[in-house]
Backbone as numpy.savetxt, mean C-alpha at the origin, in Angstrom:
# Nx Ny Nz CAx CAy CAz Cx Cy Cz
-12.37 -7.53 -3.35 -12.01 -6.15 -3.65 -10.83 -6.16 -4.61
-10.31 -5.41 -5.24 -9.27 -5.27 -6.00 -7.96 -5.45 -5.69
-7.53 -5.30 -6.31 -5.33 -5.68 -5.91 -5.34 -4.70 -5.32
-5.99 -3.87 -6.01 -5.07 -2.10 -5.07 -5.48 -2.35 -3.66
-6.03 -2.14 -3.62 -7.09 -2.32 -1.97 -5.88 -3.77 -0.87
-6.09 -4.64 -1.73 -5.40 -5.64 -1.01 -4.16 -5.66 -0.80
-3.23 -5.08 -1.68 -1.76 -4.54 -1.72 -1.65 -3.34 -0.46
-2.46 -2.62 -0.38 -2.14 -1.72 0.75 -1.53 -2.07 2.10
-1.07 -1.59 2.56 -0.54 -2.46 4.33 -0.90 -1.07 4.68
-2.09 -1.27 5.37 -3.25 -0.58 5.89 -3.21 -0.54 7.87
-2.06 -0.19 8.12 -1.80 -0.30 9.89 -2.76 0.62 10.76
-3.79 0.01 11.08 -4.56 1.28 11.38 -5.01 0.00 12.43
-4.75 -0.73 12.89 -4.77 -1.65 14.22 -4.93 -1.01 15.45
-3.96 -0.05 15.76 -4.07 0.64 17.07 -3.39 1.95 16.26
-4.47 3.35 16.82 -4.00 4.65 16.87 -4.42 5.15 17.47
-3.40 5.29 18.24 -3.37 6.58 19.58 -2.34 7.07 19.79
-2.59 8.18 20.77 -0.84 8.96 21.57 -1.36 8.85 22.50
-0.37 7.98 23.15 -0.40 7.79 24.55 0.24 8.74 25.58
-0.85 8.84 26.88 -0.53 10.14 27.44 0.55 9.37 28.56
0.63 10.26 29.99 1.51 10.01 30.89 0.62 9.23 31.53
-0.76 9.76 31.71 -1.96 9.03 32.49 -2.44 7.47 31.74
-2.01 7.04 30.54 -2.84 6.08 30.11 -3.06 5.26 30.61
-2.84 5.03 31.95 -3.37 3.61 32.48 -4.71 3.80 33.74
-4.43 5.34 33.73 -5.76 5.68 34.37 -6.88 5.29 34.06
-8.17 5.35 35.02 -9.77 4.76 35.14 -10.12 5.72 34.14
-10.99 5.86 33.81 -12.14 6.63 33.26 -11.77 7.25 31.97
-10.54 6.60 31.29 -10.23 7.46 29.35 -11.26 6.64 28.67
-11.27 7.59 27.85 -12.50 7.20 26.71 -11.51 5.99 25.65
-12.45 5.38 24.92 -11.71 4.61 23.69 -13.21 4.66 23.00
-12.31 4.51 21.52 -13.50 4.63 20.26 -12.78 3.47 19.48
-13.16 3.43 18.22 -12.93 2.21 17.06 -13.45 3.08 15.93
-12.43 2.66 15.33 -12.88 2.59 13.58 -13.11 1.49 12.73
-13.57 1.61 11.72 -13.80 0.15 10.45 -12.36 0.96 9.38
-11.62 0.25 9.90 -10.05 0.29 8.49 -10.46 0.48 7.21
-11.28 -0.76 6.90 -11.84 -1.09 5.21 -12.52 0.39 4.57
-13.98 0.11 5.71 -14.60 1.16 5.36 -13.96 2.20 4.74
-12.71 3.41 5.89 -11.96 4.38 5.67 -11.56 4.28 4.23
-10.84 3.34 4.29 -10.20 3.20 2.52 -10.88 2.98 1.43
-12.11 2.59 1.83 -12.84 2.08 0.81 -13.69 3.50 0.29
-14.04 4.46 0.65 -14.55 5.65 1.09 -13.81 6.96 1.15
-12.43 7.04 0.95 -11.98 7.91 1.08 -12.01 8.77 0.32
-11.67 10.12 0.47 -11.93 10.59 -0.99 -10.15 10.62 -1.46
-10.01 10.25 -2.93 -9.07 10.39 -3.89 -9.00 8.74 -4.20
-9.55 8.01 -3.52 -9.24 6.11 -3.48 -9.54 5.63 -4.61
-10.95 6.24 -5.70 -11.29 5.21 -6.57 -10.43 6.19 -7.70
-10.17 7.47 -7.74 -9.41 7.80 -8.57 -7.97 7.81 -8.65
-7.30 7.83 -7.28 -5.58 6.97 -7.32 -6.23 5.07 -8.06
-7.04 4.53 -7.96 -6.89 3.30 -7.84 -7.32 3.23 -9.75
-8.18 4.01 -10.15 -8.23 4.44 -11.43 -7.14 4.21 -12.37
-6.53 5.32 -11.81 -5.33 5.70 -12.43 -4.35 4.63 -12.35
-4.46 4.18 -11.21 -3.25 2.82 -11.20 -3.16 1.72 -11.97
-4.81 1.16 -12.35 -5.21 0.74 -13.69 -4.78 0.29 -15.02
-4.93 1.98 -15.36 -4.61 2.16 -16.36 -3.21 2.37 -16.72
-1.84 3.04 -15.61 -0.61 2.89 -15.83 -0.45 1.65 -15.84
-1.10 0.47 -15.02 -0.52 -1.03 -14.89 -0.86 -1.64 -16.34
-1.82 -1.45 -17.11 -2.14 -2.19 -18.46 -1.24 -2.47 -19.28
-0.20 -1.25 -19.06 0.80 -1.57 -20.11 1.59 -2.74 -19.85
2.43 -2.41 -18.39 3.07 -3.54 -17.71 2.34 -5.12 -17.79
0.89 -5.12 -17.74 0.21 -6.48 -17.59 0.15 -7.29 -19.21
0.20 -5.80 -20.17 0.37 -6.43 -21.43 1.52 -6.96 -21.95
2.52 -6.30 -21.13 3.84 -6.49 -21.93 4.56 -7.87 -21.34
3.54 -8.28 -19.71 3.71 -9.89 -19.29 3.38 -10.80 -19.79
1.74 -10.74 -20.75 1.49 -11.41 -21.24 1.76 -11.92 -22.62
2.33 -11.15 -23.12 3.49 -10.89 -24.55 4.70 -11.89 -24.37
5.07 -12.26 -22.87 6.16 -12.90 -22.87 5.52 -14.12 -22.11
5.12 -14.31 -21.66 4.15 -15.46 -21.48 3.42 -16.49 -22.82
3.08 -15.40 -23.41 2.70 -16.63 -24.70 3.90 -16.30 -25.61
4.90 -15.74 -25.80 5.97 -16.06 -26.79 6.40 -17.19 -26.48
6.47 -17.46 -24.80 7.52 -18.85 -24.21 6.27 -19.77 -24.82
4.90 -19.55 -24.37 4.29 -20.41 -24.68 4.52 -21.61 -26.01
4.29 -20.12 -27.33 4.81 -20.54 -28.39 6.01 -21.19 -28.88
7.08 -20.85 -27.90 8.51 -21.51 -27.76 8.36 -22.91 -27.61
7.96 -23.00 -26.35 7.34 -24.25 -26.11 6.48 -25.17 -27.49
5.70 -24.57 -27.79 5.04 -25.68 -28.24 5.28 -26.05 -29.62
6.14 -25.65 -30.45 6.98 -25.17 -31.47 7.78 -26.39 -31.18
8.70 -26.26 -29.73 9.33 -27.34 -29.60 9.28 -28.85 -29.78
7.29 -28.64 -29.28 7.46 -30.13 -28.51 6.60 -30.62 -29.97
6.22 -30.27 -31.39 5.96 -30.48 -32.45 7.24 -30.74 -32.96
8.06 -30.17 -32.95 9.58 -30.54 -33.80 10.67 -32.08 -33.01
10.05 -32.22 -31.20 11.03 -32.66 -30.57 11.15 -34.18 -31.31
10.56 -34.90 -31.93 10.59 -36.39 -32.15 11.33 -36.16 -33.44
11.91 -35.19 -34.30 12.69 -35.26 -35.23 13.74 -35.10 -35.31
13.59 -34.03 -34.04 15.11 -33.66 -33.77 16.51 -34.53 -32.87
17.53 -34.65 -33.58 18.17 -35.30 -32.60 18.51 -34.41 -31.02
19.07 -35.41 -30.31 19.22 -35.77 -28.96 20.28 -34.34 -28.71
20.87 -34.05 -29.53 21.63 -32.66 -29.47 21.22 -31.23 -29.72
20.35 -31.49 -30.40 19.34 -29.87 -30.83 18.58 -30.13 -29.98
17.75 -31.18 -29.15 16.64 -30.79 -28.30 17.24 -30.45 -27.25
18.58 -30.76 -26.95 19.17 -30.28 -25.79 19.75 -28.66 -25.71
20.04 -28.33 -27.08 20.04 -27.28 -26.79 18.73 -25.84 -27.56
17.61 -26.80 -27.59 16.80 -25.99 -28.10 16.19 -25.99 -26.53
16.38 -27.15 -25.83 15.40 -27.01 -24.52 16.20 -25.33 -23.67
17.36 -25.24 -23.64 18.40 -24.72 -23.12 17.64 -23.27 -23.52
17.80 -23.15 -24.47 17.38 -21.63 -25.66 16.05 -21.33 -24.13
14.91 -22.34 -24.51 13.71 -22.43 -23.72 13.77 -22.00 -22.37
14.55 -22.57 -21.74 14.52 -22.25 -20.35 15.88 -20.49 -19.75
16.37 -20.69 -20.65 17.13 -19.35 -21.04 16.37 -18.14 -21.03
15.51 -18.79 -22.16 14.28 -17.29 -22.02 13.41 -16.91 -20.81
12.94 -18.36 -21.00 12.42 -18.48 -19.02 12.76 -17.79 -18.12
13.94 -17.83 -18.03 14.69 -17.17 -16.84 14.55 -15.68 -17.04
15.08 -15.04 -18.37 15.15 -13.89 -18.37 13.43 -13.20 -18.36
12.49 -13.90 -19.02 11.04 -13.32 -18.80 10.55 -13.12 -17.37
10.94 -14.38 -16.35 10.84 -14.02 -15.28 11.35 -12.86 -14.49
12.63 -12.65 -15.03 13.53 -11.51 -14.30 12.86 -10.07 -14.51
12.11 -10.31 -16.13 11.70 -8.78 -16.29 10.08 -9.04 -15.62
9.71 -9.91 -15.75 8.27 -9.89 -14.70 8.42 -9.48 -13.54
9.25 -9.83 -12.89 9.38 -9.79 -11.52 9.94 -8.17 -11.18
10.47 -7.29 -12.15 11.10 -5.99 -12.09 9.97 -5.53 -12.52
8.93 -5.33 -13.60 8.23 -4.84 -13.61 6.73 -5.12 -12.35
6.91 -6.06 -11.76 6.08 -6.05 -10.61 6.54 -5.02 -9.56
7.94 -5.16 -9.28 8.38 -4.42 -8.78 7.67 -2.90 -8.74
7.68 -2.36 -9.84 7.73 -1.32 -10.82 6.29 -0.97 -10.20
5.50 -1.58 -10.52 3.75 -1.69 -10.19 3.72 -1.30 -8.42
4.20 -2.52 -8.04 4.28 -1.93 -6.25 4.73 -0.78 -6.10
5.75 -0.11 -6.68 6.14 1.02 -6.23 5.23 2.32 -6.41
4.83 2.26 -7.68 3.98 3.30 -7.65 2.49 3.15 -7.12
1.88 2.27 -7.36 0.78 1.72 -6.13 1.11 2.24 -4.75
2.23 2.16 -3.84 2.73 2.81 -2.92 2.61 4.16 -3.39
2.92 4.71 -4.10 3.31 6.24 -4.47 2.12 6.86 -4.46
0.71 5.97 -4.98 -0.25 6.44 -5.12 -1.36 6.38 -3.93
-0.91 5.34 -3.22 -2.04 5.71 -1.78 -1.49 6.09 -0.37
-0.11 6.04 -0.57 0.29 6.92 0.69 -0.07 7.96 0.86
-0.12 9.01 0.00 -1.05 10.57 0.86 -2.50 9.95 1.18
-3.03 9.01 0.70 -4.68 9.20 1.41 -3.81 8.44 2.37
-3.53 7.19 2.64 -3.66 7.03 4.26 -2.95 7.38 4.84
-1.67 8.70 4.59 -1.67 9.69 5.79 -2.76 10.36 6.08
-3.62 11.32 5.05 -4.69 11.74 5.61 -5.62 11.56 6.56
-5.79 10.07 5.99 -6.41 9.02 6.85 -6.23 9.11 8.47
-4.68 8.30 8.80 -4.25 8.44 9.68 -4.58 10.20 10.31
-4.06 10.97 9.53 -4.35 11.98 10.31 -5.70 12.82 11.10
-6.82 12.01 10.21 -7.98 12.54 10.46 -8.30 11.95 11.97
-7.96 10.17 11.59 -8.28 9.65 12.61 -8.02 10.60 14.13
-6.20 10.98 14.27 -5.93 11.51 15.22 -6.23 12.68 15.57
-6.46 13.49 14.50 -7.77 14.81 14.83 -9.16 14.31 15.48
-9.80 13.37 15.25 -10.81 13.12 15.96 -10.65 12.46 17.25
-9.42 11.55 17.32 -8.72 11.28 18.69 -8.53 12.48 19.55
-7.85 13.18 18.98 -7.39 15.00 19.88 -8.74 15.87 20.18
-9.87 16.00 19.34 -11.15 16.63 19.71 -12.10 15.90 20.53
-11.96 14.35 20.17 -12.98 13.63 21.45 -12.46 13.64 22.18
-11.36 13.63 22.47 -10.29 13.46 24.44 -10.63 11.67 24.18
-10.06 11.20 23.18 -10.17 9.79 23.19 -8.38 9.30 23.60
-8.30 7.67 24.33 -6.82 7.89 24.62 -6.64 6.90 23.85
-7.50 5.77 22.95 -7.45 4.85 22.13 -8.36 5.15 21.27
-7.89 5.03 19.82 -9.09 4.25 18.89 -8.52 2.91 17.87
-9.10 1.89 18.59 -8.88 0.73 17.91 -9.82 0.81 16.88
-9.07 -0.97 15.97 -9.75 -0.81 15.17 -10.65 -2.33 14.92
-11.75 -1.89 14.37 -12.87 -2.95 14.83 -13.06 -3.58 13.56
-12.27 -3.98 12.31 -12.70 -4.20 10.95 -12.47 -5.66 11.01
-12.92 -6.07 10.43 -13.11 -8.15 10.36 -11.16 -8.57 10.62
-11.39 -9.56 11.04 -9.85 -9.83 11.68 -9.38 -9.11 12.48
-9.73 -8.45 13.41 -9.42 -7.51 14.78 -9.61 -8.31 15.90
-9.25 -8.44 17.45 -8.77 -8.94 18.10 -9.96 -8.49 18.55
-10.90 -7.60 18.55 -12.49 -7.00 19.38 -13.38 -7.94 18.48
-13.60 -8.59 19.61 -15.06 -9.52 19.19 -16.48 -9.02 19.72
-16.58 -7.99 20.52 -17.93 -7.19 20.83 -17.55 -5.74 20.87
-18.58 -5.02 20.69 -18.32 -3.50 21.37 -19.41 -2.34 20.76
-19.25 -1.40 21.78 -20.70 -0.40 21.45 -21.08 0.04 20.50
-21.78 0.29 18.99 -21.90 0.70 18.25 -21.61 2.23 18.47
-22.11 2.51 19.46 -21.64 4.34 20.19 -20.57 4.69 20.41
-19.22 3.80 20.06 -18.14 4.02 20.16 -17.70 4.03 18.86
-18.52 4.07 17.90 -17.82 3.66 16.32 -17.55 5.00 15.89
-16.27 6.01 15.44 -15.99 7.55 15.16 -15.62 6.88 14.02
-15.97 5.97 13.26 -16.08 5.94 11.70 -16.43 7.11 10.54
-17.51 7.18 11.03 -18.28 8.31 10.33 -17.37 9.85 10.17
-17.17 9.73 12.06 -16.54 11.13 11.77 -15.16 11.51 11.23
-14.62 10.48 11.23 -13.51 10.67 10.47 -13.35 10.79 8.87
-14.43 9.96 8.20 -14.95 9.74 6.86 -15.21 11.67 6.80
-16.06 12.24 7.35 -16.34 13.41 7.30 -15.32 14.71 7.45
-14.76 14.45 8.10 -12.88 14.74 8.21 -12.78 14.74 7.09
-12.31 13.86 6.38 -11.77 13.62 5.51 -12.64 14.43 3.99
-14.04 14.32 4.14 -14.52 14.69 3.24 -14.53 16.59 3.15
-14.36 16.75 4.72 -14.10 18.21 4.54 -13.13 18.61 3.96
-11.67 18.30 3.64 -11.14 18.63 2.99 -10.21 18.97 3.79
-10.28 19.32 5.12 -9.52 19.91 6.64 -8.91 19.00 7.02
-8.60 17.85 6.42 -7.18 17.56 6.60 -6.01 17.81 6.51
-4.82 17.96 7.40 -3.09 18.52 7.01 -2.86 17.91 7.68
-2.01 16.71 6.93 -0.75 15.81 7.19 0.16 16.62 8.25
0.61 17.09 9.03 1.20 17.34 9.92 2.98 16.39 9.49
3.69 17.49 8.82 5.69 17.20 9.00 5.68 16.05 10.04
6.46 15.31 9.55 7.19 14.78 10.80 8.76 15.20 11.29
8.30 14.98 12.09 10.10 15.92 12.68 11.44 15.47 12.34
12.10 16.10 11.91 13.10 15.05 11.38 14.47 14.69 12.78
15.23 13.31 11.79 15.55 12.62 12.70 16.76 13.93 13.73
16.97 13.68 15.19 18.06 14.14 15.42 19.39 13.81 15.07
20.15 15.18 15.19 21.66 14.58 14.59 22.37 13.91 15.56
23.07 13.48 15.07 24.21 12.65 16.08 24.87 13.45 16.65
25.15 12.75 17.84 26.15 13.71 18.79 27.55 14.18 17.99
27.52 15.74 18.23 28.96 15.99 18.10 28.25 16.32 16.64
27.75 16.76 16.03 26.98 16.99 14.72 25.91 17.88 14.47
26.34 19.20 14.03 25.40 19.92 13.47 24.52 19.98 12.33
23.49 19.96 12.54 22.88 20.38 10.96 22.94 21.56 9.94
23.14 21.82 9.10 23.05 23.25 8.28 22.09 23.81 8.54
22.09 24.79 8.58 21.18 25.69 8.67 20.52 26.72 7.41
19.14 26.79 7.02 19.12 27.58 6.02 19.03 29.05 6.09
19.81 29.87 5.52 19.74 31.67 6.03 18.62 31.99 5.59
18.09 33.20 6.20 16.95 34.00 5.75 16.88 34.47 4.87
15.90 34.49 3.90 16.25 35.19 2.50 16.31 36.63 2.72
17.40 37.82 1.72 17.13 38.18 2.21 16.09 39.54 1.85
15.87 40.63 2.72 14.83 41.57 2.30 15.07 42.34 1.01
């Protein structure tokens, strides 16, 4: 599958809300396929599109400095048997000088790439996530693991798979990310408050 896909940190291992009862007899549990979800979602091949085509520039402008050193290099090692013992030392120097700094901007512009790659598939797999737990909250499910290759479930019912319905979730469009609450203040610490606008 692609970088995008594989770059994701895709935690969809265990989702549930656990009740007061969860250790009670008789709760339901379901499973999902992780991959599937992402692979299927809707907005995935067009965030992953788009990510593409912003990364080309960055991938061109690595490989620009990759074969300049190249050329550095080999420039060198045609001139090195003429040159004395003092210019190759500091022509090697020049060489590995650049080295260093090409790496520094590779490694910032990778940077650069992860970040917005992040920027670009975090709303689907909140959605994601959220659909899942909408279909958790409408089946009265108290687990849905997840059953995708490398999962700790080595058997289980195909009749337990809410794959589908969450894919369908999702395709309805009736997904809402649901706020998360923000953190409490510290003791002895109020928050501002915003006034009512007014009439």
């Amino acid at each position: 599958m692609s970088a995008f896909r594989r770059a994701v940190p895709f935690a969809l291992v265990l989702i549930a809300a656990l009740s007061a009862s969860a250790a009670a007899q008789g709760q339901k549990f379901a499973y999902i396929t992780s991959s599937r979800l992402l692979a299927e979602a809707p907005g995935r091949a067009s965030a992953e599109s788009l990510f593409a085509r912003e990364a080309q520039p960055m991938q061109d402008q690595i490989k620009r400095m990759s074969d300049s050193l190249d050329a550095m290099m080999g420039a060198y090692q045609k001139r090195a048997a003429s040159l004395t013992t003092a210019q190759r030392d500091a022509q090697m120097k020049d060489i590995e000088t650049k080295q260093l700094s090409y790496q520094q901007r590779a490694r910032d512009l990778q940077e650069k790439q992860n970040a917005r790659q992040n920027e670009l598939v975090q709303p689907i797999l909140d959605k994601i996530k959220q659909a899942i737990e909408d279909v958790r909250v409408e089946g009265g499910y108290a687990f849905i693991f997840n059953a995708d290759q490398g999962s700790p479930i080595v058997a289980v019912d195909k009749n337990l798979d809410v794959t589908e319905r969450v894919l369908a979730r999702l395709r309805s469009g009736q997904v809402v990310v649901k706020p998360t609450a923000p953190a409490p203040s510290p003791s002895g610490v109020t928050r501002p408050t915003t006034p009512p606008p007014a009439e």
